[in-house]
N, C-alpha and C positions, 0 to 999 in steps of 0.2 A: 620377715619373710615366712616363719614358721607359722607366727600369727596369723598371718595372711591363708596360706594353704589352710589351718585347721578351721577358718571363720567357712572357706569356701564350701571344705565339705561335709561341716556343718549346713549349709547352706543349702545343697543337694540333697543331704539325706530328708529337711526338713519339707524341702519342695517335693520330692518322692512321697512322704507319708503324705502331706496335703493332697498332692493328684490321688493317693490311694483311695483316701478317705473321700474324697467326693467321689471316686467313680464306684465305692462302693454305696455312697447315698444314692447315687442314679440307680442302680442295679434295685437295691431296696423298695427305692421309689416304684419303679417297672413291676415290678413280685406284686406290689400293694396292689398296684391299679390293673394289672393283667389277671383278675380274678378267674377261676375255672368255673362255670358253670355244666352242672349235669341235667341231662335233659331226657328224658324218660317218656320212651315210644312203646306206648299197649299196640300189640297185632290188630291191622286194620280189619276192619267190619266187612265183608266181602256180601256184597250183593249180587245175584243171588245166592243161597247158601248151596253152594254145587263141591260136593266132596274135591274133585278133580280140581275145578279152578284156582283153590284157598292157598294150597302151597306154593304154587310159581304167582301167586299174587304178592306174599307174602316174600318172596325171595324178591321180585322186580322192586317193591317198596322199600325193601329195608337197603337193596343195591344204590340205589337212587339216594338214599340219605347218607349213608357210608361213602357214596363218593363226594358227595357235597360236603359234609363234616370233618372228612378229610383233612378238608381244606385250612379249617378252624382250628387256630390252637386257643381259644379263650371257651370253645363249647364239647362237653364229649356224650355222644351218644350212648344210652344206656339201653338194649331191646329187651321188652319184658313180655315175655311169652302166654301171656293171659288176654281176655278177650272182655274189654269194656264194651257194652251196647251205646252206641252214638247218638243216638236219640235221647233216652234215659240212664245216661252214666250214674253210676252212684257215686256222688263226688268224697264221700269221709273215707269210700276205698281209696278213691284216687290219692286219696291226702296220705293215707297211709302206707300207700307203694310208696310214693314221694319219701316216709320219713324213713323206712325200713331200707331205700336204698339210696338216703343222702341227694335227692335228686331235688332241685330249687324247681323244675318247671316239670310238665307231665304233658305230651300228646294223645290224643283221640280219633285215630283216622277212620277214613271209612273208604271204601273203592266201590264205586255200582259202575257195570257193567251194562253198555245199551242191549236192550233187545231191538231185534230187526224179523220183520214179519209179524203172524198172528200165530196164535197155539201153544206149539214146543218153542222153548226159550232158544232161539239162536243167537249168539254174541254176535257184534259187531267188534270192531278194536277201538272202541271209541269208547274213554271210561269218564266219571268222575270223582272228582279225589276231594274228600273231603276230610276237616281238620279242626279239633278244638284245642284250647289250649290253656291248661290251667297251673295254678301256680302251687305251693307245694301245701298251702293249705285248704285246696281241694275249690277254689275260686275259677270262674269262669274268664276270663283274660281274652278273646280274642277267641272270632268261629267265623271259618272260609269256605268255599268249593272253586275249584277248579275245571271246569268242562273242556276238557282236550279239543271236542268236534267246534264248538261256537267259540271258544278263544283261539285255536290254531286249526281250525281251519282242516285237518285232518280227515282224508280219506282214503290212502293208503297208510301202508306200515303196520307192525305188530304191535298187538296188548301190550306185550313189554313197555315198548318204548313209549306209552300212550299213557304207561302209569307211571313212567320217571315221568314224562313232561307234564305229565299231571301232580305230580309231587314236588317237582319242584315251581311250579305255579301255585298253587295252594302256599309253599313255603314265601315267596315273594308278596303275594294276599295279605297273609300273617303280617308280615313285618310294615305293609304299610298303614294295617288298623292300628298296628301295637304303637310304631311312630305317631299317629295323629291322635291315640286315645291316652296317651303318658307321655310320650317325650315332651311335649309343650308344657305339662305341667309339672314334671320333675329333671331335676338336675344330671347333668352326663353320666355321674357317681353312681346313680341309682340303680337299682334291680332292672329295669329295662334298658341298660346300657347295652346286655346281651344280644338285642335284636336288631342291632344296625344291619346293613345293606349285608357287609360281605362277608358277617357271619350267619346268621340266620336263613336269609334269604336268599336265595344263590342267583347270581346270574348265568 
């Protein structure tokens, strides 16, 4: 009988360490493959260059990404207070924000603002949002626009809201060049595992 009880919990304590030890392999496992990606946002290029418009430009854009990213625990936004030109970035600075702040991916926005009329510049609320996007060694990856008035349609409403849903359209753009120009030829594992649907791209 003594036999008996000591086999048993032997028996328990072995089946305990086994459940331990796999549910720390699962845990392990998860750590591996839930990598953190940083993602490193230069202040958008605002057209046109109007003292007054650049900061609550600047505030609507980065609102817009910080509630989306939010969202994400596999991506974290980095905002770096300097001003890449869109057109003609210089890509070895890019590469060098990238290395000086650990960032694997770097964005290049840009916000133009319609004019409505002739003469003096009158805004309309109607923007477009556009986006490049390079990897951290200064590599071109993927480049969008977003037109708030001819994709939605937009004739009421404010700026604001015109450059979230231009931000987040541009971010949806992204993810599906990035999808059709790498996923197909590299594996889940890879560097553009980052741009799936529901982290990158927001719906």
């Amino acid at each position: 009988m003594k036999n008996l009880y000591l086999f048993g919990t032997r028996f328990t304590v072995l089946l305990l360490l086994t459940t331990f030890c796999t549910a720390c392999a699962q845990i392990s496992s998860i750590d591996k493959d839930s990598k953190t990606y940083q993602i490193l946002y230069f202040n958008p290029e605002v057209f046109p260059d109007i003292e007054e418009i650049i900061e609550p430009t600047y505030s609507a854009f980065f609102s817009a990404l910080s509630d989306k990213l939010s969202t994400s625990r596999n991506n974290k936004l980095l905002r770096v207070d300097y001003n890449i030109p869109f057109d003609e970035p210089e890509t070895s600075l890019i590469a060098e924000f990238c290395t000086n702040n650990n960032a694997q991916y770097a964005v290049v926005p840009k916000v133009k603002y319609f004019k409505v009329g002739f003469g003096k510049y009158v805004f309309s609320n109607q923007v477009i949002v556009s986006m490049k996007v390079y990897n951290e060694s200064g590599e071109l990856l993927a480049e969008t626009s977003y037109d708030t008035y001819r994709k939605s349609g937009r004739l009421l409403g404010s700026a604001e809201n015109s450059i979230k849903i231009g931000t987040n359209g541009a971010l949806k753009n992204l993810n599906k060049i990035l999808r059709k120009n790498y996923r197909s030829t590299t594996n889940t594992s890879s560097e553009f595992e980052m741009f799936p649907t529901e982290q990158f791209s927001f719906n």
